[in-house]
C-alpha positions in Angstrom: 79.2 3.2 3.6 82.4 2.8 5.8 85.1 -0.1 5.8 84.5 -2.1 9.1 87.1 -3.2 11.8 90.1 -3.2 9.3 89.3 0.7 8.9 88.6 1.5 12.6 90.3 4.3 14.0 90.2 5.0 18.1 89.9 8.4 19.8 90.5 8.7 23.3 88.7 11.4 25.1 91.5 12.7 28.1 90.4 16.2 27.9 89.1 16.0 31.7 90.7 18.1 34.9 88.6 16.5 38.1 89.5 17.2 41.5 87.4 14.4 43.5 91.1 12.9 43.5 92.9 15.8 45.3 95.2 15.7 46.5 96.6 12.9 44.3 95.0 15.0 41.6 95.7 18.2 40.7 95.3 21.0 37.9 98.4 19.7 36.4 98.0 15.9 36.8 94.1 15.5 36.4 92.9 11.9 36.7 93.7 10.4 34.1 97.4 10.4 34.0 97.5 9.2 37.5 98.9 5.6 38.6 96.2 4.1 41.0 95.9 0.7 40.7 99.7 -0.7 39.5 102.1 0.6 37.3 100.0 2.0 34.5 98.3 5.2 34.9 94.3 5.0 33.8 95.3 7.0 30.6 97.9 4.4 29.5 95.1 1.2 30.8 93.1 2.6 28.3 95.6 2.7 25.4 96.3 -1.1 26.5 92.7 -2.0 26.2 92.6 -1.1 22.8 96.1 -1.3 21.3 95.8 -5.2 19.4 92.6 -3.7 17.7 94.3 -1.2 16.4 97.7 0.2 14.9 98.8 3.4 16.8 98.8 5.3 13.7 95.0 4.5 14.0 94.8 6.1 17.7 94.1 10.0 18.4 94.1 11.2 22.0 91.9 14.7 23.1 93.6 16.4 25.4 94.1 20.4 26.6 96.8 21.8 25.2 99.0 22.0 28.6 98.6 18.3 28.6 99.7 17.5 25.3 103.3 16.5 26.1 102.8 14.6 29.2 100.2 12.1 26.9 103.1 11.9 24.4 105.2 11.2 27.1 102.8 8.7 28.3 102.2 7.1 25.0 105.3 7.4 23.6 104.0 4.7 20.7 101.6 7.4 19.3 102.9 9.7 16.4 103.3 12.9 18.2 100.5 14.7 15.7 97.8 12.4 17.1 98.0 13.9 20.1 95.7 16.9 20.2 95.5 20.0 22.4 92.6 21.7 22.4 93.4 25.2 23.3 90.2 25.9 25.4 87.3 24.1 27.8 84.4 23.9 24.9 83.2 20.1 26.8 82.2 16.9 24.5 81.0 18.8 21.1 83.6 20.0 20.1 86.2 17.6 20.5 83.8 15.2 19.1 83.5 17.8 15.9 86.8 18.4 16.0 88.3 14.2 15.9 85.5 13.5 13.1 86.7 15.7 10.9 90.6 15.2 11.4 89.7 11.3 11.2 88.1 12.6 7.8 90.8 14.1 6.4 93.3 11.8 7.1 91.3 8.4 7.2 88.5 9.2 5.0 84.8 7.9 6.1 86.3 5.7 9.2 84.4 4.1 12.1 85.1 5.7 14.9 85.0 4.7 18.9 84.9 7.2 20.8 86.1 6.0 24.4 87.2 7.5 27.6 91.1 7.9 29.3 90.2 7.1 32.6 87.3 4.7 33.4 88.0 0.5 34.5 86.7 -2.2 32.3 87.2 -5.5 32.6 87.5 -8.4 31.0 89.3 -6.9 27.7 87.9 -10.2 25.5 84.2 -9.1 26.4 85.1 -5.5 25.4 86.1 -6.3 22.7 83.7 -7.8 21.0 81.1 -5.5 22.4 82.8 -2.8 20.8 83.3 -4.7 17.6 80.0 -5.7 17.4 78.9 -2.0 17.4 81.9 -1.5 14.6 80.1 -3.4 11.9 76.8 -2.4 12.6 77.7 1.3 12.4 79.7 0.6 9.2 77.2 -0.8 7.0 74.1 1.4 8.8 74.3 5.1 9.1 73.6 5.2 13.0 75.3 6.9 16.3 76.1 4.3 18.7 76.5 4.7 22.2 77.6 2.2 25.0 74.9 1.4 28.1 75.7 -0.2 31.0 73.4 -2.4 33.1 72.6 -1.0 36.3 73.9 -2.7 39.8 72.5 -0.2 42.1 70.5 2.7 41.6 73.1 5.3 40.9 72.7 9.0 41.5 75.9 10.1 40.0 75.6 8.8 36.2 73.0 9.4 33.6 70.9 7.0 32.2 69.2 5.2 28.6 66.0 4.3 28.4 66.0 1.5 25.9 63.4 0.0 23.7 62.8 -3.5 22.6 66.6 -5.2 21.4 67.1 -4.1 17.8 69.2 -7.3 17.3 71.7 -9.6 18.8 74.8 -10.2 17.3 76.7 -13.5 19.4 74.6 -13.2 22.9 75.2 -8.7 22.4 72.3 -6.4 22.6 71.8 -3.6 20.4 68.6 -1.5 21.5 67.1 1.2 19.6 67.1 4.4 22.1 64.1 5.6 23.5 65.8 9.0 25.4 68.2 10.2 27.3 67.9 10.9 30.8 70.1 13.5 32.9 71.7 11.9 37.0 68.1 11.4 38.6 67.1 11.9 42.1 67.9 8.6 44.3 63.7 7.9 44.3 64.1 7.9 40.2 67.1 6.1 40.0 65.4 3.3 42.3 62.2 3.4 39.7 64.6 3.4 36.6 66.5 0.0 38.1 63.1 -1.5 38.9 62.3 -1.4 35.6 65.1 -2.8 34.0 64.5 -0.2 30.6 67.0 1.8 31.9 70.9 1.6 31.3 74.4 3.6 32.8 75.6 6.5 30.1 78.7 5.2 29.7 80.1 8.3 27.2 81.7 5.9 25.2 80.6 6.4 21.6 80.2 4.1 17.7 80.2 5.8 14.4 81.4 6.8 10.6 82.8 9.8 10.5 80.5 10.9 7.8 76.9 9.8 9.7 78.1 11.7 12.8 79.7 15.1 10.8 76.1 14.9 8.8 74.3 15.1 12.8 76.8 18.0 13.6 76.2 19.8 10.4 72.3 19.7 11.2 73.0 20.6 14.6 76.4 22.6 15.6 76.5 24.1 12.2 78.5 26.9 13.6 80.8 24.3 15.3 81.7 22.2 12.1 82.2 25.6 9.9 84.6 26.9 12.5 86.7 23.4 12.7 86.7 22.8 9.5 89.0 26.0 8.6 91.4 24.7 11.6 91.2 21.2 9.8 92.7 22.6 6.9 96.1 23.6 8.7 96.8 19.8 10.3 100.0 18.8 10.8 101.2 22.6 9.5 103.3 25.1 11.5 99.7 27.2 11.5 97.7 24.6 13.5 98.0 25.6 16.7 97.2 29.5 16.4 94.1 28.3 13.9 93.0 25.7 16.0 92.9 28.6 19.5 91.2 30.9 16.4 88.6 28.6 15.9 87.8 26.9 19.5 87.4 30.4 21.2 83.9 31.7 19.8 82.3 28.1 20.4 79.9 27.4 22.9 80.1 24.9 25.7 77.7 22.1 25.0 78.1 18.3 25.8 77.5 15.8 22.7 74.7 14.4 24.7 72.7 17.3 24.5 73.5 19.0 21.0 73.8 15.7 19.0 72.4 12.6 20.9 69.1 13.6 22.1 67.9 15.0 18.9 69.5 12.7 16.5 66.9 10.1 14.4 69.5 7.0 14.5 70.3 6.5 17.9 71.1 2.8 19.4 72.8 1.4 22.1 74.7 -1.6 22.5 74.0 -2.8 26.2 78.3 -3.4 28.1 78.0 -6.4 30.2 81.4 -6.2 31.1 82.5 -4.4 34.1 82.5 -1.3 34.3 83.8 1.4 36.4 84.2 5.3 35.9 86.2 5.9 39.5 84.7 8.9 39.8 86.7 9.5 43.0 88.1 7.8 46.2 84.6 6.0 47.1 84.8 4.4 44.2 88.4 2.5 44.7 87.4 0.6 47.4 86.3 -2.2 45.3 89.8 -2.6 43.7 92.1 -2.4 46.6 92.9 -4.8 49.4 90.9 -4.9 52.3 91.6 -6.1 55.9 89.0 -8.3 58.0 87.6 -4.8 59.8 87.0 -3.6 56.0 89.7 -1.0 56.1 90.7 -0.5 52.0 94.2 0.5 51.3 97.4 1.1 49.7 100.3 1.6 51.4 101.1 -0.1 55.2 98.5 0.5 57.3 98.6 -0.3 61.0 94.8 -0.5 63.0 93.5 -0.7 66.4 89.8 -0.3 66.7 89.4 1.2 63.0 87.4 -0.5 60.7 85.3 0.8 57.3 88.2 3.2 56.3 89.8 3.8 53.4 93.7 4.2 52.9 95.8 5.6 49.6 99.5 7.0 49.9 101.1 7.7 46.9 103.9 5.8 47.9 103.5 2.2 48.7 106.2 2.4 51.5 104.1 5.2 53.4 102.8 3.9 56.6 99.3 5.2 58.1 98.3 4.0 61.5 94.4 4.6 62.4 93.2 4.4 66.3 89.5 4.3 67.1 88.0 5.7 63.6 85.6 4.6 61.2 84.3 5.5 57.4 87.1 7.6 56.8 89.2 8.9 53.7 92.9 9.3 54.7 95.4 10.0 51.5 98.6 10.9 51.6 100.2 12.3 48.2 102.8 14.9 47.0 103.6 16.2 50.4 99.5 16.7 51.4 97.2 15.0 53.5 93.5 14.8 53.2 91.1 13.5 56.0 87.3 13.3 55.3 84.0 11.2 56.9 83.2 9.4 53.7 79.6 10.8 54.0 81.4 14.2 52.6 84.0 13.0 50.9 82.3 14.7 47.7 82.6 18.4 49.1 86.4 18.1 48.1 85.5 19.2 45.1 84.0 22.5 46.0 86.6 23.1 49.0 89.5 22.4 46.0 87.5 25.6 44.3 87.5 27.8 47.5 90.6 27.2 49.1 92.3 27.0 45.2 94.3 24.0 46.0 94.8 22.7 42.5 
């Protein structure tokens, strides 16, 4: 059985490179590290969000290997061995293998929360104890938590929980046993799963012991826990680095979700009723940046005349934009590039990022 809060230990997943953000984001600056709402990039939000619940010796950040010195220089509070690169794209398996068993070996049988580097939650008090919550039940019950979040529209772009009857409720929090998983529906489903109200958000954030989720991984990545736990055994030695690239290049690509979570016995979820946001690009800043009285959202100055519905970033808040006679348009302005898209496409900047290889 695990200790509860006092043995807690926090990994932060900032393994991502997204390009809905370009051309504030880029190959080299991926999301997370990026500064869009004050002076705090979303990578170092996160760290505040969780830094009185834990000591930073108690924190371990997942991150590719290029990007292991810009999250030590981000974090600067973090031992620089918490930071870890992983030397190639293997998605949410493997770096969940690979932080259970380093949190093994230098923690012993620790809760762990697994939680994101560049998502929006608000307020910290109700997150908190919704995460604590999940904390003690996953420390004296050998269960995989995960983290749902109630539906406000029916969503397209996330995936979803179907949850059961409320296991328990622990001071007004909801824990659900889990019913399925259920991969980003058609906008007809996603309307059916929010009329029914048994459906929640996937959040990807993630409650468990170290030993009840390396047992899951043993039963199914066996091939991903025996090649980690040979890399494991060179932590914090000269070797790691070269061992770690040895042992993350035969696995396959497969998302925790899919090789763990959907097949695993002792699945609940605790149901977030704080809000949430995963800014999955410029669409979704809207809500969290001033607005004018013809609804035009921006940062920077921004000077109108018959424009209304648009949305405004420049990287530098001095940067003035002036809009004539357009509506429902992205305009950003950042590291000497300009992107202008109908908001009804903004998502093909993704694939034209690809084409054009504008990373």
């Amino acid at each position: 059985m695990a200790a509860a809060n006092g043995d807690l230990v926090v990994v932060i997943m900032a393994g991502g490179a997204g390009t809905r953000f370009w051309p504030l984001s880029t190959q080299e600056r991926p999301k997370q590290f990026l500064r869009l709402f004050g002076e705090r990039t979303l990578l170092q939000t996160s760290y505040d969000r969780i830094a009185g619940l834990v000591d930073p010796e108690r924190v371990l950040v997942l991150t590719g290997l290029d990007f292991v010195e810009l999250v030590r220089e981000q974090l600067p509070e973090l031992p620089p061995e918490n930071v870890i690169g992983e030397p190639y794209r293997r998605d949410t398996a493997a770096a969940v293998c690979l932080a259970a068993l380093l949190v093994r070996k230098r923690f012993g049988n620790a809760v762990i929360a697994t939680l994101t580097s560049d998502h929006l939650i608000e307020p910290i008090d109700l997150f908190h104890a919704t995460l604590l919550s999940a904390v003690r039940e996953a420390a004296r019950s050998e269960v995989l938590y995960t983290f749902g979040v109630r539906p406000t529209f029916a969503a397209t772009g996330y995936g979803y929980l179907e949850v059961g009857e409320a296991a328990s409720v622990d001071g007004g929090i909801r824990h659900y046993a889990l019913r399925r998983f259920k991969e980003k529906p058609s906008a007809a489903i996603a309307s059916g799963y929010l009329e029914s109200g048994r459906f929640l958000w996937n959040s990807g954030m993630f409650v468990w012991a170290a030993d009840t989720i390396i047992d899951q991984l043993q039963m199914h990545l066996p091939d991903h826990v025996a090649a980690l736990r040979r890399a494991i055994g060179h932590d914090r030695l000269s070797s790691w680095t070269t061992m770690l690239a040895e042992s993350f290049l035969p696995l396959r690509s497969i998302s925790i979700d899919f090789a763990v979570m959907e097949k695993a016995p002792n699945v609940r979820c605790v149901e977030a009723t704080f809000a949430w946001s995963d800014v999955g690009g410029w669409l979704a800043l809207a809500e969290h940046l001033p607005s004018d009285a013809a609804g035009n959202h921006h940062r920077g100055r921004l000077v109108t005349l018959n424009a209304g519905g648009n949305l405004v970033f420049c990287e530098r808040s001095d940067d003035v934009v002036m809009l004539v006679g357009v509506k429902d348009l992205i305009v950003v302005h950042a590291g000497g590039r300009v992107l202008v898209a109908a908001k009804e496409q903004v998502e093909e900047i993704k694939q034209l990022v690809k084409d054009f290889k504008l990373e």
